[in-house]
C-alpha positions as CSV (number, residue, x, y, z in Angstrom):
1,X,76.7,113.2,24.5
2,X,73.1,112.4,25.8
3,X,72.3,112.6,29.2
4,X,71.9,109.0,30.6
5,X,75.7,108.1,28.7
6,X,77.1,111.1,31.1
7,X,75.3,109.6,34.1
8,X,77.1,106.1,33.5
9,X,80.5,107.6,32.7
10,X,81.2,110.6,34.8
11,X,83.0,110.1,37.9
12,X,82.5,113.7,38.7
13,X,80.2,116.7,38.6
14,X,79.9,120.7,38.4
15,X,78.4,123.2,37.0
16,X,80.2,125.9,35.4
17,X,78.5,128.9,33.9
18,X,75.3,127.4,33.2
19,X,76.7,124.2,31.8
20,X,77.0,120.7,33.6
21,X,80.4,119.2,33.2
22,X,81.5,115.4,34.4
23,X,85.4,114.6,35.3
24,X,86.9,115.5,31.9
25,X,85.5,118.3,31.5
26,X,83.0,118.3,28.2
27,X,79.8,120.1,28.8
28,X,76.3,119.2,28.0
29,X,74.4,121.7,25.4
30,X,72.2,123.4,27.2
31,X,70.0,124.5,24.5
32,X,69.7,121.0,23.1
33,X,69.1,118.8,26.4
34,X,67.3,121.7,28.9
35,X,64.5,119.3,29.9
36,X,66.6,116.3,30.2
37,X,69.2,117.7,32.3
38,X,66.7,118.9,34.7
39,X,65.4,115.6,34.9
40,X,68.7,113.8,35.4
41,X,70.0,116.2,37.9
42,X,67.3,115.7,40.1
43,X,68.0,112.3,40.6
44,X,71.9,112.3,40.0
45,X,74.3,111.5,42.5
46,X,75.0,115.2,43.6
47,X,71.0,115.3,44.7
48,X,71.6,112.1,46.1
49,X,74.7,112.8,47.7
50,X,73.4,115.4,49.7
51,X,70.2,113.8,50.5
52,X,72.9,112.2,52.8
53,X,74.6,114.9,54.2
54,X,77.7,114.3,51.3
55,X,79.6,116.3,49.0
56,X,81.9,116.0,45.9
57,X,85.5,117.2,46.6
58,X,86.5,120.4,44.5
59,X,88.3,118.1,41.8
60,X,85.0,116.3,41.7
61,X,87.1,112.8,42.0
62,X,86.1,112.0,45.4
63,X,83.0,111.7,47.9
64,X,83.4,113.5,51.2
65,X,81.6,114.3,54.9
66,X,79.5,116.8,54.4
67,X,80.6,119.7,57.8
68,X,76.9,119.0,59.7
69,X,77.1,115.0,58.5
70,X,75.5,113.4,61.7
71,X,76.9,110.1,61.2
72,X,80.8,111.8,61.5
73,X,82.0,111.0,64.6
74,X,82.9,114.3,65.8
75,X,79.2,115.1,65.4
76,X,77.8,112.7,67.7
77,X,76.6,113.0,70.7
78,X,78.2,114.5,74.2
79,X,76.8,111.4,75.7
80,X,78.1,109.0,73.0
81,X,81.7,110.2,72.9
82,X,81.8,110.2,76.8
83,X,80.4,106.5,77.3
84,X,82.9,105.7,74.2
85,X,86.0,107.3,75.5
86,X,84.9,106.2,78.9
87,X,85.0,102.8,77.9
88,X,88.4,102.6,76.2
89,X,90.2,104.7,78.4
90,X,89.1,102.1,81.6
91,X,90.2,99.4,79.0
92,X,93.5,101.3,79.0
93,X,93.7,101.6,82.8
94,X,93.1,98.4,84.3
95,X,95.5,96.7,81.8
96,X,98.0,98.9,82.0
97,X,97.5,98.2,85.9
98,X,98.1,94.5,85.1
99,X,101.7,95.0,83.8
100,X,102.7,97.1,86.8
101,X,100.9,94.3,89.0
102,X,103.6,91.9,87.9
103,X,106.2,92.9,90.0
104,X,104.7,91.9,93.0
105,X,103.5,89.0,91.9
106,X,106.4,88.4,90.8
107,X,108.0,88.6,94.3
108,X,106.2,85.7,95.1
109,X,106.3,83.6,92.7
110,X,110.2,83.6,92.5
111,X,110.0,81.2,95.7
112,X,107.0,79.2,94.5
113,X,109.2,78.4,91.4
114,X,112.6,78.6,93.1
115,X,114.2,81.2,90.9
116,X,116.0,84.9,91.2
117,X,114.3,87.7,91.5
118,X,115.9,89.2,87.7
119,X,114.6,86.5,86.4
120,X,110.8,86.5,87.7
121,X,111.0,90.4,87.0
122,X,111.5,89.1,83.4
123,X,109.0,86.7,83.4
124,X,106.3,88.9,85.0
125,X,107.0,92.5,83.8
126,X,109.4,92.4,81.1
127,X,108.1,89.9,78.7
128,X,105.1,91.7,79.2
129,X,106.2,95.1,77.9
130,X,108.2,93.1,75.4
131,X,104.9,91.5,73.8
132,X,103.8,95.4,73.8
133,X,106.6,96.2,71.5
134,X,105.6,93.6,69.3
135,X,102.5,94.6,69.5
136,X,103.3,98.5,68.9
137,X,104.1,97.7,65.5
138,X,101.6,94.9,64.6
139,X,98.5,96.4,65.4
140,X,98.3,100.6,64.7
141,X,98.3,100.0,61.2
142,X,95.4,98.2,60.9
143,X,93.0,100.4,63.5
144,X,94.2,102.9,60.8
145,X,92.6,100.9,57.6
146,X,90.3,98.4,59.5
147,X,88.9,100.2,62.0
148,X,88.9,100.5,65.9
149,X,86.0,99.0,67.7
150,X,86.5,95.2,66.9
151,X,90.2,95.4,67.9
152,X,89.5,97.3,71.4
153,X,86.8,94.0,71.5
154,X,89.3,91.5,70.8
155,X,92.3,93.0,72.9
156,X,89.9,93.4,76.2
157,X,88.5,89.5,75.5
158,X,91.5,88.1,75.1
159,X,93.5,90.1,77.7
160,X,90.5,88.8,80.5
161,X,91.2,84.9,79.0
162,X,95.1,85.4,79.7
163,X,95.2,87.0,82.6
164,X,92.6,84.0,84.0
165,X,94.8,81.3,81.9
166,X,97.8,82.6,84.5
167,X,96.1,82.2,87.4
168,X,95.2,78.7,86.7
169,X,97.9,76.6,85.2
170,X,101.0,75.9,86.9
171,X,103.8,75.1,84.2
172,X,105.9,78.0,84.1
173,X,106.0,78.0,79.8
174,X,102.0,78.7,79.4
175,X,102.4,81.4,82.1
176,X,105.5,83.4,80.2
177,X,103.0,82.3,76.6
178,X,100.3,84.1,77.8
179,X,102.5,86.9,79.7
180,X,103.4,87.5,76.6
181,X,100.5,87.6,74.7
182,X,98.7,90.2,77.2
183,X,102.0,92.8,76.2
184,X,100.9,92.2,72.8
185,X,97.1,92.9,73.4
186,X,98.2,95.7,75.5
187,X,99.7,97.7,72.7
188,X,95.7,97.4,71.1
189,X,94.3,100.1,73.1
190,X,98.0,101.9,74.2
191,X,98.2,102.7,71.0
192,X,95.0,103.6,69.2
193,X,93.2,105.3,71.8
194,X,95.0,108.4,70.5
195,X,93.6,107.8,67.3
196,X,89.8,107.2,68.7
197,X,90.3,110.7,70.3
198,X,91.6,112.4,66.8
199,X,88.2,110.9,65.1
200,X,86.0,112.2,68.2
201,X,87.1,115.2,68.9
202,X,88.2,118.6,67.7
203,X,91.6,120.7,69.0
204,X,89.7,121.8,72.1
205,X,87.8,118.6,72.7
206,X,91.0,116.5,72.4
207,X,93.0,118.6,74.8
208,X,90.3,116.8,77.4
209,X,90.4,113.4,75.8
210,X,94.0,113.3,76.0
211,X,93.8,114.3,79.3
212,X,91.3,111.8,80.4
213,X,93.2,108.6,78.6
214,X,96.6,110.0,80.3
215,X,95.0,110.1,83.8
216,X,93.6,106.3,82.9
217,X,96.8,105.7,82.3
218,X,98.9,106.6,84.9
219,X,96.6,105.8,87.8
220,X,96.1,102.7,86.2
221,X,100.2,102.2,86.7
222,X,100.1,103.8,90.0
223,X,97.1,101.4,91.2
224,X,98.6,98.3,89.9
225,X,101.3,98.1,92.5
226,X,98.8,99.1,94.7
227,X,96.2,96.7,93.9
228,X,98.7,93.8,93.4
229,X,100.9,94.3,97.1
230,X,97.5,93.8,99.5
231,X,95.8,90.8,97.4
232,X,99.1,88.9,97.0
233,X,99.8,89.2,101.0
234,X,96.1,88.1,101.8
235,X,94.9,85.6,99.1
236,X,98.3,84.6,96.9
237,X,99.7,86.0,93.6
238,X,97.4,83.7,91.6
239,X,94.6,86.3,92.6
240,X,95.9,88.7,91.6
241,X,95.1,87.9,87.6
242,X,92.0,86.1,88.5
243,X,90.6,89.6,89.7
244,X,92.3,91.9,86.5
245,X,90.4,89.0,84.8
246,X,87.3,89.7,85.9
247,X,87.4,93.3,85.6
248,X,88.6,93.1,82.4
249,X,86.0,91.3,81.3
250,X,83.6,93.0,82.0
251,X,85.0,96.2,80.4
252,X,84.8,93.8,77.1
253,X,80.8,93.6,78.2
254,X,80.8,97.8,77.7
255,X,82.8,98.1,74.7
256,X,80.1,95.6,72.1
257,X,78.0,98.8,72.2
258,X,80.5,101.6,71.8
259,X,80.5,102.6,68.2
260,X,83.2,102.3,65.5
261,X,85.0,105.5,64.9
262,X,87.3,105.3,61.8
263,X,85.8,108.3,59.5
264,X,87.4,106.7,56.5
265,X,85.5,103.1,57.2
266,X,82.2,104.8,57.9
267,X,82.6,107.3,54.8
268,X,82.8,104.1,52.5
269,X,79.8,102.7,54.1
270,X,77.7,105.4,53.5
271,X,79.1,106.0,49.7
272,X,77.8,102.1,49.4
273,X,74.2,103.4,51.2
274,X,74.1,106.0,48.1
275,X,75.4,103.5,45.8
276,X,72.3,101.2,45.9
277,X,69.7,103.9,45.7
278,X,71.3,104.7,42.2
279,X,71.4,102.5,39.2
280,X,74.1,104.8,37.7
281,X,77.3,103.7,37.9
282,X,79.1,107.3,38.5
283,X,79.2,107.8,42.5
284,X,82.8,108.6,43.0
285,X,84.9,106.5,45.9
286,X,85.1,108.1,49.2
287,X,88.1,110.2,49.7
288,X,90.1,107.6,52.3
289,X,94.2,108.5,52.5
290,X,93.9,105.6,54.8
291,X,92.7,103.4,52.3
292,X,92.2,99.7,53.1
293,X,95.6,98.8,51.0
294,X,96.4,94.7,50.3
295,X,98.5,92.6,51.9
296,X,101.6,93.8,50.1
297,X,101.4,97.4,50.5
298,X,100.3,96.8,54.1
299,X,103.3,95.0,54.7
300,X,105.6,97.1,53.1
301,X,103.9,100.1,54.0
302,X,101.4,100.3,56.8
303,X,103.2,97.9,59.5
304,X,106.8,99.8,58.6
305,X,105.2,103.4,58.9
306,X,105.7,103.8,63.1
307,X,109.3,103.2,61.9
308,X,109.2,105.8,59.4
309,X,108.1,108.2,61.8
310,X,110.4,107.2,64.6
311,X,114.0,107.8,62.7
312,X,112.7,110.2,59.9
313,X,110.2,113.1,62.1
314,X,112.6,114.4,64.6
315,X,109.2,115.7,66.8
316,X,108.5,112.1,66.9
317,X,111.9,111.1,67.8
318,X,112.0,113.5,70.9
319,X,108.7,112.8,72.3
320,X,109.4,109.2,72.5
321,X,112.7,109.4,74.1
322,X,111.4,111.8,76.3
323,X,108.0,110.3,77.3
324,X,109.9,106.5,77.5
325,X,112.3,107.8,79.8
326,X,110.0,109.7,81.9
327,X,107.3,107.4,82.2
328,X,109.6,104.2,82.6
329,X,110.1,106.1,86.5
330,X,106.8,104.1,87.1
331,X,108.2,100.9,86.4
332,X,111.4,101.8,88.2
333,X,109.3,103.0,91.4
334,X,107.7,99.5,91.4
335,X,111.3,98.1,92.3
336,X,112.6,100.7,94.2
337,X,109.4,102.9,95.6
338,X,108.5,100.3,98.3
339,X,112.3,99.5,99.8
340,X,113.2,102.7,100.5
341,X,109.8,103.6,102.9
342,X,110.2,100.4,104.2
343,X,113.8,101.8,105.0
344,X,111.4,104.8,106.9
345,X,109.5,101.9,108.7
346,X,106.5,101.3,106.4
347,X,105.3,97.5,105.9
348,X,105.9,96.0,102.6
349,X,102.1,96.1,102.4
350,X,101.8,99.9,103.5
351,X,105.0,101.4,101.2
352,X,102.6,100.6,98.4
353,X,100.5,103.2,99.6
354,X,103.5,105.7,98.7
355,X,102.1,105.5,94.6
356,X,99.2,107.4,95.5
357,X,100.6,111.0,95.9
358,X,102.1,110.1,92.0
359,X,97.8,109.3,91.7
360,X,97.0,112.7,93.0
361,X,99.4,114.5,91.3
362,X,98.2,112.8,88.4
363,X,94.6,114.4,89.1
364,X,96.1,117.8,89.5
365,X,96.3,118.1,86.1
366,X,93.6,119.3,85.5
367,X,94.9,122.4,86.6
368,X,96.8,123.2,83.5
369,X,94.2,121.7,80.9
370,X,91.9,124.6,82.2
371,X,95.3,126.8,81.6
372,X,95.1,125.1,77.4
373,X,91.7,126.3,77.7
374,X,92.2,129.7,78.6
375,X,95.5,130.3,75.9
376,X,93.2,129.3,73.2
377,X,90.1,131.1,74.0
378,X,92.6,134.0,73.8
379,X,93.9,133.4,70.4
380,X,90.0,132.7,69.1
381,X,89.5,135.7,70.3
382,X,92.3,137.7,68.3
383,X,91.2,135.6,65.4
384,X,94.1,133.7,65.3
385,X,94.4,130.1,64.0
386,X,95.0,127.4,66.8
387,X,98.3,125.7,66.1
388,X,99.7,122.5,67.8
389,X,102.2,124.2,69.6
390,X,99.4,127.0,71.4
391,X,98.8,123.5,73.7
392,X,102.2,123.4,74.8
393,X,101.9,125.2,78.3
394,X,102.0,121.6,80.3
395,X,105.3,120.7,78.7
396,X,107.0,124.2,79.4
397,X,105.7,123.3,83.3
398,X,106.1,119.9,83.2
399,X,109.7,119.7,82.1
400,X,111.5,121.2,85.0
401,X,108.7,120.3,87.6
402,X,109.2,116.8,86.8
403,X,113.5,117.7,87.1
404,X,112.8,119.5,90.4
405,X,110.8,116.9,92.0
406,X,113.6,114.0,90.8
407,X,116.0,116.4,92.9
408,X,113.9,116.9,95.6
409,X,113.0,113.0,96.2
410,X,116.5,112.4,95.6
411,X,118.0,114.1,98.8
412,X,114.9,113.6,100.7
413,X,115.0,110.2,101.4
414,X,117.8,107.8,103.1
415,X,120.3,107.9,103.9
416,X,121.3,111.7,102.7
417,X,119.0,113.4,105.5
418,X,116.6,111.6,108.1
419,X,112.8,113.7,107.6
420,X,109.6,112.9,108.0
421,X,108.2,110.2,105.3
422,X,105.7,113.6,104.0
423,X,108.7,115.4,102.6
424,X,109.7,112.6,99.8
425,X,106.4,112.2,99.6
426,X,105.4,115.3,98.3
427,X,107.6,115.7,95.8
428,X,106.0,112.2,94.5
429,X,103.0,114.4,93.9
430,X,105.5,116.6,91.8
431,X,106.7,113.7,89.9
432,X,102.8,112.6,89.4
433,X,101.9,116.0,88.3
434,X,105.2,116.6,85.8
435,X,104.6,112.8,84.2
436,X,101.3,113.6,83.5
437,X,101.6,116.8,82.0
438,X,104.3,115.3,79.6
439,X,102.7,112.4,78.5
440,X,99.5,114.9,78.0
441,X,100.9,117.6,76.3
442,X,103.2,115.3,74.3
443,X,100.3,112.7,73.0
444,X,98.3,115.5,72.6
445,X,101.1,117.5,70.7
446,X,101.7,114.4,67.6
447,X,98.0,113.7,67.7
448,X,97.7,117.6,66.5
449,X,100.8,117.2,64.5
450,X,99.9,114.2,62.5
451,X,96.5,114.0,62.4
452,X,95.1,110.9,60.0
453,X,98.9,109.4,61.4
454,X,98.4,109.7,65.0
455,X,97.7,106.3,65.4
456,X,101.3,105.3,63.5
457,X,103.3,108.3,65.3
458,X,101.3,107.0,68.9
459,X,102.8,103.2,68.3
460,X,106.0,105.2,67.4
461,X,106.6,106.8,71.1
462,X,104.4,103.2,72.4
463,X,107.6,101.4,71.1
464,X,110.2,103.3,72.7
465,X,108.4,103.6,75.7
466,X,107.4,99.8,76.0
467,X,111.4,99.1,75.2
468,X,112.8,101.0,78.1
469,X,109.8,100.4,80.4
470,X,110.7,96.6,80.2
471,X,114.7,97.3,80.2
472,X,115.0,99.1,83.7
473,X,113.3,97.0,85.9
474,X,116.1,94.2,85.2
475,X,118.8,96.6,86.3
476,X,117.1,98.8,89.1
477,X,117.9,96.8,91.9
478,X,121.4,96.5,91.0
479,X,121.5,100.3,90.1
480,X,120.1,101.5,93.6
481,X,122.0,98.8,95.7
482,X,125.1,99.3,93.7
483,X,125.0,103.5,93.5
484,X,122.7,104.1,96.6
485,X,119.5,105.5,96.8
486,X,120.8,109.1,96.6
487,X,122.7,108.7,93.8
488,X,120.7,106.8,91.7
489,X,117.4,108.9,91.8
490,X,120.4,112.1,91.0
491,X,121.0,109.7,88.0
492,X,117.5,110.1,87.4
493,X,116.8,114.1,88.0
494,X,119.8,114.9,85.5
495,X,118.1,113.1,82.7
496,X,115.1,114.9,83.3
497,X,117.2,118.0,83.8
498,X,118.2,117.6,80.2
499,X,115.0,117.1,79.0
500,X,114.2,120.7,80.2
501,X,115.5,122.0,76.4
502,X,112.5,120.4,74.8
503,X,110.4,122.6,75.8
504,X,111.6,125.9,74.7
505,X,112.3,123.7,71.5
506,X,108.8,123.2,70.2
507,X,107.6,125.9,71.4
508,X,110.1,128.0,68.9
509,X,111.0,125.9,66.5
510,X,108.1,123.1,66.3
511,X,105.6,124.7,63.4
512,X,109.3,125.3,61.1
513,X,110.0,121.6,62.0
514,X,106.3,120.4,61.3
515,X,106.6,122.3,57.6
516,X,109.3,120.5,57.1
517,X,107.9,117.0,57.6
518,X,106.2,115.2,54.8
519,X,104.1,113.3,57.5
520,X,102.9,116.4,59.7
521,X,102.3,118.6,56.3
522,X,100.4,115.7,54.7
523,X,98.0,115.4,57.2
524,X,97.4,119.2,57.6
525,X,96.9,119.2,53.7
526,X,94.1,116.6,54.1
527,X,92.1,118.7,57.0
528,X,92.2,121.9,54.9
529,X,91.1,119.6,51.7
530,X,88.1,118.4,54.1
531,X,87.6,121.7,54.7
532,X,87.0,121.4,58.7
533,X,87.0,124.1,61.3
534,X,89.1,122.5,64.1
535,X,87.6,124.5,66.7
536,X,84.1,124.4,65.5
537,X,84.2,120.5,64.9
């Protein structure tokens, strides 16, 4: 077969003892076609593919990232990954800040519209996190074949365009429409932010960029009520979404120059740069397990995967039930926080001031991310592979801190004993510091786990979460005026009490359960395919 027939029907290349060999495996002569073999190689797509920092796979059916490629994302910059994840994690916070903001808007606008106070809670906060459901299952699925930057764009813009939308109309249908559609732009970066960290960063890097979304997070719930209680007193609860407008907005002006992140989309666009250099039609496709599928495998596939995970990994199944429950306290606390240190003596305007020990425990943290850091320096150091379950320290803390604390607020407060205000509120720092070190340790813990899925098993937990987050604000008046404080916060600490047996579960059994999965063991196929060092990349 000459030379230039090869070139235009190969789909892959190699050479094997001295002889150069396309997909199926029939050799050139070397004796016959030295001179132009030479000349062909030079200018064949293996040259050219690593003019550009690109490689054949070992099967030779597939283009991949070279390990030094500057375009990959977790070769960029320190400076470009911080301003990127800076940007989508204050994205994250100051709309996740606008859901918690509802309830005291909502407070107010029960008597402007003459209704109960269940039913503004629904309008305001519920539908909210309802539209995040929705949106938990909609929208993963395509940051994971289309990309992330232009949906973090359009979830900020339209999230800023809502929230102004509610401020200004009055009829009581366009504000539960648009209520609605902020839940379901919500779940945009909720959900995929795990994802952009996975591109960004390696297993050392993303025990950080966990930790910095998480912290976003949770003081963006903590400063919502916060936010929300002092402008609603002095200008009205209409201002309240004029100003997360405004902020929002301009969050939307940072994020047109972050940079897109999806490996897979940027692999197929610098196959297509090779491409056109070569008039030879034999440049393999990228390798892309996330590949851009059509609408009917996408349907069928891609929006029901979150699902698969959910009832089919049982590692996704506990770390949703365990990070909704836990982390629907928040929404709880905006109900029931404020009325019990007004019980103490606080204004209604003051008792909001009660979420910021949750803010500094929050911040604490950081304490036990330097902990991560030292456990695997040790097991570098021994020469031992870093596994996902090396970075479970903060759950093995977290879980009975966040149980203790429960207990603690629970008999701390009216009407069991009469303390000072500082007691319960220093086991809210507890409660701060336990929730963040589960929802840490636990994003962190399926983003290791699943890898090129972590934006599917994310939306898996989102959904759960977003359910019960929305469910218990409905019932948690009636809960603590029916059962007391006491007792209902004891409701509360012996849920978390159970909890407690997750940890020692992973920690033992978690790499046996992760062999077991087809998800979790796919995606550690496809890193050792790529061939990556986690802790070097």
């Amino acid at each position: 077969m000459a030379p230039c027939t090869l070139a235009c029907t190969g789909i892959g290349f190699s050479f094997v003892h001295g002889s150069f060999y396309y997909s199926n495996m029939q050799p050139i002569s070397p004796e016959s076609t030295v001179s132009t073999v030479s000349m062909e190689v030079k200018g064949s797509p293996l040259v050219l593919l690593h003019q550009h920092s690109l490689e054949l796979t070992p099967d030779g059916k597939y283009v991949r990232w070279l390990r030094d490629h500057p375009k990959h994302p977790r070769n960029w910059s320190a400076l470009r990954k911080s301003y990127d994840l800076t940007l989508v994690c204050l994205l994250d916070l100051f709309i996740t800040a606008s859901s918690t903001a509802g309830s005291a808007a909502a407070a107010q606008a029960e008597i402007e519209y003459n209704m109960n106070k269940t039913l503004a809670t629904f309008i305001f906060v519920t539908i909210f996190l309802l539209g995040q459901v929705a949106g938990t299952i909609l929208f993963p699925p395509w940051s994971e074949a289309f990309g992330r930057k232009n949906m973090y764009i359009f979830s900020s813009g339209l999230s800023a365009i809502c929230c102004m939308i509610i401020g200004l109309v009055r009829p009581m249908s366009v504000i539960i429409v648009m209520r609605i559609i902020s839940g379901l732009l919500s779940a945009i970066p909720y959900t995929i932010i795990g994802g952009s960290i996975e591109d960004m960063f390696n297993t050392r890097g993303r025990i950080w960029g966990m930790y910095c979304w998480t912290i976003a997070s949770n003081i963006g719930l903590v400063l919502g009520p916060i936010i929300s209680s002092y402008v609603v007193a002095e200008l009205g609860w209409r201002w309240n979404f004029y100003i997360f407008a405004i902020i929002i907005a301009a969050v939307t002006g940072g994020l047109c120059v972050i940079r897109e992140s999806r490996p897979a989309l940027l692999l197929a666009h610098e196959v297509r740069k090779v491409s056109e250099l070569t008039t030879m039609d034999s440049i393999p496709p990228p390798l892309n397990h996330d590949h851009i599928p059509d609408l009917h495998t996408f349907v069928r596939e891609s929006l029901l995967r979150p699902a698969q995970l959910f009832f089919r990994e049982p590692i996704i199944f506990l770390v949703a039930m365990m990070i909704a429950v836990s982390m629907s306290l928040i929404y709880i606390f905006t109900q029931a926080l404020q009325p019990i240190f007004e019980s103490m003596g606080f204004k209604e305007t003051d008792a909001s001031l009660m979420f910021i020990p949750i803010a500094i425990g929050t911040v604490l943290s950081a304490f036990t991310r330097i902990l991560d850091e030292h456990i695997l320096r040790r097991f570098r150091e021994q020469g031992q592979p870093i596994k996902p379950e090396h970075k479970l320290a903060g759950l093995a803390i977290g879980g009975p801190v966040l149980a203790l604390s429960l207990w603690w607020f629970a008999w701390t407060v009216p009407s069991a004993v009469h303390t000072s205000w500082v007691v319960p509120a220093i086991s809210l720092v507890l409660v701060g510091y336990a929730l963040t070190e589960l929802d840490t340790t636990l994003y962190g813990y399926i983003s290791d786990s699943y890898l090129s899925y972590s934006a599917s098993a994310t939306a898996a937990v989102a959904f759960v979460r977003a359910l019960l987050s929305g469910t218990f604000p409905l019932f948690t008046d009636q809960m603590f005026d029916g059962l007391g404080n006491n007792v209902a916060m004891t409701v509360l600490a012996a849920v978390a009490t159970v909890f407690c047996v997750v940890p020692p579960l992973f920690i033992i059994y978690g790499e046996r359960i992760r062999q077991a999965s087809k998800f979790a063991r796919y995606s550690w196929d496809i890193q050792q395919e790529l061939g990556k060092d986690e802790d070097d990349m």
